[in-house]
VEXDREN-2710 file (C-alpha; in Angstrom, 1 decimal):
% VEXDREN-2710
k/r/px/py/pz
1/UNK/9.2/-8.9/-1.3
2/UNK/7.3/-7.1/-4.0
3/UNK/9.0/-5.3/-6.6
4/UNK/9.2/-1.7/-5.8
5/UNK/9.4/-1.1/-9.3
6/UNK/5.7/-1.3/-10.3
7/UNK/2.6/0.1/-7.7
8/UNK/1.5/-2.0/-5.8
9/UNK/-2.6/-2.5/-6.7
10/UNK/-5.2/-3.0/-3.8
11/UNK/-8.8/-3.6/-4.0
12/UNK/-11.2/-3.1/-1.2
13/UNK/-15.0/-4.7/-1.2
14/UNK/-17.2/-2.3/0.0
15/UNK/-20.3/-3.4/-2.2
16/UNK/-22.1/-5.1/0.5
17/UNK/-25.9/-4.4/2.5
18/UNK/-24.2/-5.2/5.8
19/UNK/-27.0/-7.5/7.5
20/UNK/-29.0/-5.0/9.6
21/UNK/-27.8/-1.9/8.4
22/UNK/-29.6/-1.4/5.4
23/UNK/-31.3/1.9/6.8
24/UNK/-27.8/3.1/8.5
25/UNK/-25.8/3.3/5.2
26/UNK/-22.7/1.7/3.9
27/UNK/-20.3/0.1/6.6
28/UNK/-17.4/2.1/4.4
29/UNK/-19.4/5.3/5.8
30/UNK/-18.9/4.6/9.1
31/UNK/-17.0/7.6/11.4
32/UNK/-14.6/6.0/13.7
33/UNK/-12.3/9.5/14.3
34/UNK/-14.5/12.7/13.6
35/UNK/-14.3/12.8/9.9
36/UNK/-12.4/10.1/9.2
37/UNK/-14.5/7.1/8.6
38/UNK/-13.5/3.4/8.0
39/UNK/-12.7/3.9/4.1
40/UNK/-11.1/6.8/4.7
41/UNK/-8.6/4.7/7.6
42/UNK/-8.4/1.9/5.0
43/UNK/-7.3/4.0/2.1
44/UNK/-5.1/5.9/4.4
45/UNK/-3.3/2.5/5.9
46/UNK/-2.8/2.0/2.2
47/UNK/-1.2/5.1/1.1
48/UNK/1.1/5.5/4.2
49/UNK/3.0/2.1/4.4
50/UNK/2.6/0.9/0.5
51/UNK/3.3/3.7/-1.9
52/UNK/3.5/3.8/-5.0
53/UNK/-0.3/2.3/-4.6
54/UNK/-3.0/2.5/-7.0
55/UNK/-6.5/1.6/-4.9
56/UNK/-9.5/-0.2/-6.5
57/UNK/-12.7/0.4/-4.9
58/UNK/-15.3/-2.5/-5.5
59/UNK/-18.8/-0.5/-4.6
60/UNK/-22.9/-1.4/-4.7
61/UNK/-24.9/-0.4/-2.0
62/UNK/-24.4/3.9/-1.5
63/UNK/-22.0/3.6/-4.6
64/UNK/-22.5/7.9/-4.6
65/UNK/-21.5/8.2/-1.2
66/UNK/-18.7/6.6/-1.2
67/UNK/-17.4/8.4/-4.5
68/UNK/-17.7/11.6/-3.1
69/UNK/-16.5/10.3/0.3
70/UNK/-13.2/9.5/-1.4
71/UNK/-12.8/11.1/-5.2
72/UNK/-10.5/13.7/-3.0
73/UNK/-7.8/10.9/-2.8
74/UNK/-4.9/10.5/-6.0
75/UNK/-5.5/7.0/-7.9
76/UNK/-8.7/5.7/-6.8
77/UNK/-10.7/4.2/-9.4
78/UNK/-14.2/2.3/-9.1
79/UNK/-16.2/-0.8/-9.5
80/UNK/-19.8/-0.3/-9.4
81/UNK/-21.2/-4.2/-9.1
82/UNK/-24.7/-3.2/-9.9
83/UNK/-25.9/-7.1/-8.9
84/UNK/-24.6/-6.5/-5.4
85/UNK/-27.8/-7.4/-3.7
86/UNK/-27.8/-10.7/-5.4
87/UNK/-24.0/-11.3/-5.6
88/UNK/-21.2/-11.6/-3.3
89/UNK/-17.9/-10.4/-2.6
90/UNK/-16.5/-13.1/-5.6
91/UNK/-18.1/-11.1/-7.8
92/UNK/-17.1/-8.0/-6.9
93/UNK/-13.8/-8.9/-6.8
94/UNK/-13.8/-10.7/-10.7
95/UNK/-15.2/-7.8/-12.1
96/UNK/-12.0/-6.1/-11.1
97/UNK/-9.9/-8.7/-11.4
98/UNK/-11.2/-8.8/-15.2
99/UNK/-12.1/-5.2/-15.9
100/UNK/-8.2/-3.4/-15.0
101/UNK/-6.0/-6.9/-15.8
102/UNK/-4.1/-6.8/-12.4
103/UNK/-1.2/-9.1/-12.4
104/UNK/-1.5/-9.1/-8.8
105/UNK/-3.8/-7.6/-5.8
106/UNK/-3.8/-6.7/-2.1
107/UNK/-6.8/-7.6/-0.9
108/UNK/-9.3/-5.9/1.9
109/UNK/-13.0/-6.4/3.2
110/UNK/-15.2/-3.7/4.3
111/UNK/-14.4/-2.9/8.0
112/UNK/-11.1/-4.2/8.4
113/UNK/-8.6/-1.9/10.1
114/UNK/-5.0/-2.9/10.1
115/UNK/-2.2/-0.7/12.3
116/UNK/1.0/-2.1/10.9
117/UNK/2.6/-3.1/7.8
118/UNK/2.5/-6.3/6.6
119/UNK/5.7/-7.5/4.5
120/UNK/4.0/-8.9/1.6
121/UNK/5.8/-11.7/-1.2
122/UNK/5.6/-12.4/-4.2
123/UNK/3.4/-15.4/-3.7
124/UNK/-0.5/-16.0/-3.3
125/UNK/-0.6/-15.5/1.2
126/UNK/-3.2/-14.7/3.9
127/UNK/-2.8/-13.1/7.3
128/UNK/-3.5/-14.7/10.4
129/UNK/-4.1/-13.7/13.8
130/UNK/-3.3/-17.0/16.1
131/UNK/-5.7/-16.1/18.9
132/UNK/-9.1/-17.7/18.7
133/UNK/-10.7/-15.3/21.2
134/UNK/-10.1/-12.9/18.2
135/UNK/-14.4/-12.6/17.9
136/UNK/-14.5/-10.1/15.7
137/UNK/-13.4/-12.4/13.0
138/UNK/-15.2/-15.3/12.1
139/UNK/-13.6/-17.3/9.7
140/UNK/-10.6/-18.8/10.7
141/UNK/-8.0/-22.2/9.1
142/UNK/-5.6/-24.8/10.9
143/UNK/-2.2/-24.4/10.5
144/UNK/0.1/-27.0/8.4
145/UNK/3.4/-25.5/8.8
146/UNK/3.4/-22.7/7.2
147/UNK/0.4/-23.4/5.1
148/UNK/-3.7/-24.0/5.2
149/UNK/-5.8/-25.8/3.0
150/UNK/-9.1/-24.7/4.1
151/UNK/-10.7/-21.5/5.3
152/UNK/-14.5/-21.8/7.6
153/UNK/-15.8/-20.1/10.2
154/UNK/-15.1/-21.0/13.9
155/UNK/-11.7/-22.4/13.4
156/UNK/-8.9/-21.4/15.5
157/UNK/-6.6/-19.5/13.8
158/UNK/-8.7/-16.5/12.7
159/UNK/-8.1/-14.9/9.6
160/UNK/-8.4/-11.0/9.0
161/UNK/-9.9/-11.0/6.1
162/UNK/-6.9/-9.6/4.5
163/UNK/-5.2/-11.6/1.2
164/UNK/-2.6/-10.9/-1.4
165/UNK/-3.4/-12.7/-4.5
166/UNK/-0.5/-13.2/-7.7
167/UNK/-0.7/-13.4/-11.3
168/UNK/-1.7/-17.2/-11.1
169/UNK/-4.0/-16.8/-8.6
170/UNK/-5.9/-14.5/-10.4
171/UNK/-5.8/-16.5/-13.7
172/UNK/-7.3/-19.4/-12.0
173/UNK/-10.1/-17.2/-10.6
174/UNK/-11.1/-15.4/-13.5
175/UNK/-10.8/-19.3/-15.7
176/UNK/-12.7/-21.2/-12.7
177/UNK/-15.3/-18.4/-12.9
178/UNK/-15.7/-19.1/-16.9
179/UNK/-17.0/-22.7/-16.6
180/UNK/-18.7/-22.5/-12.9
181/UNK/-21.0/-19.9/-11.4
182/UNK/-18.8/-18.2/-7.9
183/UNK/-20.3/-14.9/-8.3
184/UNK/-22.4/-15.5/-5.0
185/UNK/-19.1/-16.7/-2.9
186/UNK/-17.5/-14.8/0.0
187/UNK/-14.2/-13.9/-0.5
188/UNK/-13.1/-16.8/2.0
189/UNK/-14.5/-19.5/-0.2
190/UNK/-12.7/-18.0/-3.4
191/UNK/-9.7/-18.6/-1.4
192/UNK/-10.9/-21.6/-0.7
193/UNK/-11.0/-22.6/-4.7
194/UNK/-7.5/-21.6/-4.8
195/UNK/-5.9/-24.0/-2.3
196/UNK/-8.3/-26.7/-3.9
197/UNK/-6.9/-26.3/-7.4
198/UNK/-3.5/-24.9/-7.1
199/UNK/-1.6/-25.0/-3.6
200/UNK/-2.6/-24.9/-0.1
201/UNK/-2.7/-21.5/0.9
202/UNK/1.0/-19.4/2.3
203/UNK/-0.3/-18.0/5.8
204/UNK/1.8/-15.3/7.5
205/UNK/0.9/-14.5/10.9
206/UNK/0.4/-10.8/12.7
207/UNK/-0.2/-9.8/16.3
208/UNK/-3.4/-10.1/17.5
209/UNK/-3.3/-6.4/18.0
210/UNK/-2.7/-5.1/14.7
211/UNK/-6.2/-5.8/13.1
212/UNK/-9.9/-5.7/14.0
213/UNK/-12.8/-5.4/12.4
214/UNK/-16.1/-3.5/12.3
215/UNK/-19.2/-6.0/11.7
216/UNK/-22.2/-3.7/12.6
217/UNK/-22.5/-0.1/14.3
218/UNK/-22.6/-1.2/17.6
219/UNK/-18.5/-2.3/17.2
220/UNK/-18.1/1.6/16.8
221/UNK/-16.7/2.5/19.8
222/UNK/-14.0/-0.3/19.6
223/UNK/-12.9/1.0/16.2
224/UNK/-12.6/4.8/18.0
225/UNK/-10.3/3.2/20.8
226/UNK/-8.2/1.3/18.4
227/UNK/-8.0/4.5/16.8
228/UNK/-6.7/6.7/19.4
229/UNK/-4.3/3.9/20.9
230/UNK/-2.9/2.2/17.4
231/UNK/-2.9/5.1/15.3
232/UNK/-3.3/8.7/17.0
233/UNK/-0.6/7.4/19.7
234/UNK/1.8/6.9/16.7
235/UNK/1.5/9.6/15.2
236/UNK/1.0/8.5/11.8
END
């Protein structure tokens, strides 16, 4: 388990145009409970089940927004990627990486929800959801034991989009980045990079229920439902 010693540091990438949605706003933005919108759930998730937490924002696209959306939470701090139209989540995620010298990281996309807590080691791992009728992800691995060597979309065993990353993880990132160009990768092909030049990646598997996510506007009233019966049913 992780030391309890030290906080625990997360970063969620929310720089992103989501395809379609340019003239909505942000997919962080997004209300799913009255005034509580999808950062707000993700930074809460975060406080409630991993304190002491210090949260990294990764932002681009309505950068301002999303300040003043969340600059009322304790240890936030910010990563404005001003090449986010051109770049990708990689990038995002190096400048970071780079910028604050995290020894290790929790790692979230934009519009993922998660409901419970997830045990996390001290080891380089991704969450899984073993149910390929999962839709709303869509990039998934096989399953070696307890292990995959390759992330893509379509395959079975969909992953949430969810990663903790250790200290040589992150060194091999930020050295693979100095002599090759990933600052256009998604975070799933980043991963990939590490299973190709370190180890196959450590999976750890989660109900199906306990994540979804939100890929456009239109997956709005989903998120409001998982809402009310994951969360608001809890009590948390």
């Amino acid at each position: 388990m992780i030391k309890n010693k030290a906080p625990l540091s997360a970063i969620i990438l929310a720089s992103e145009i989501t395809k379609g949605m340019k003239s909505i706003g942000s997919k962080a933005l997004l209300p799913i409970s009255g005034s509580v919108t999808i950062i707000d759930y993700q930074i809460q998730y975060l406080k409630r089940f991993y304190n002491p937490i210090e949260i990294y924002i990764c932002t681009g696209f309505d950068h301002d927004k999303i300040v003043k959306k969340t600059q009322k939470y304790k240890d936030i701090k910010y990563i404005y990627n001003k090449n986010y139209i051109k770049h990708n989540q990689m990038d995002s995620l190096l400048l970071c990486l780079d910028r604050h010298k995290l020894d290790h990281a929790l790692v979230i996309n934009n519009g993922v929800l998660i409901s419970e807590k997830i045990y996390l080691e001290n080891n380089t791992e991704i969450f899984i959801i073993n149910s390929p009728k999962k839709l709303d992800f869509g990039i998934g691995c096989n399953v070696s034991g307890s292990h995959t060597n390759y992330l893509f979309y379509d395959l079975p065993h969909k992953w949430i989009e969810c990663a903790f990353i250790d200290n040589n993880a992150i060194h091999t990132l930020l050295e693979y980045s100095k002599v090759k160009d990933i600052s256009k990768l998604f975070l799933f092909e980043g991963l990939n990079i590490l299973s190709e030049s370190v180890h196959p990646l450590k999976i750890k598997e989660i109900h199906k229920t306990s994540a979804i996510k939100i890929n456009t506007i239109k997956d709005l009233s989903k998120a409001k439902k998982y809402y009310e019966k994951y969360i608001c049913s809890k009590h948390v």
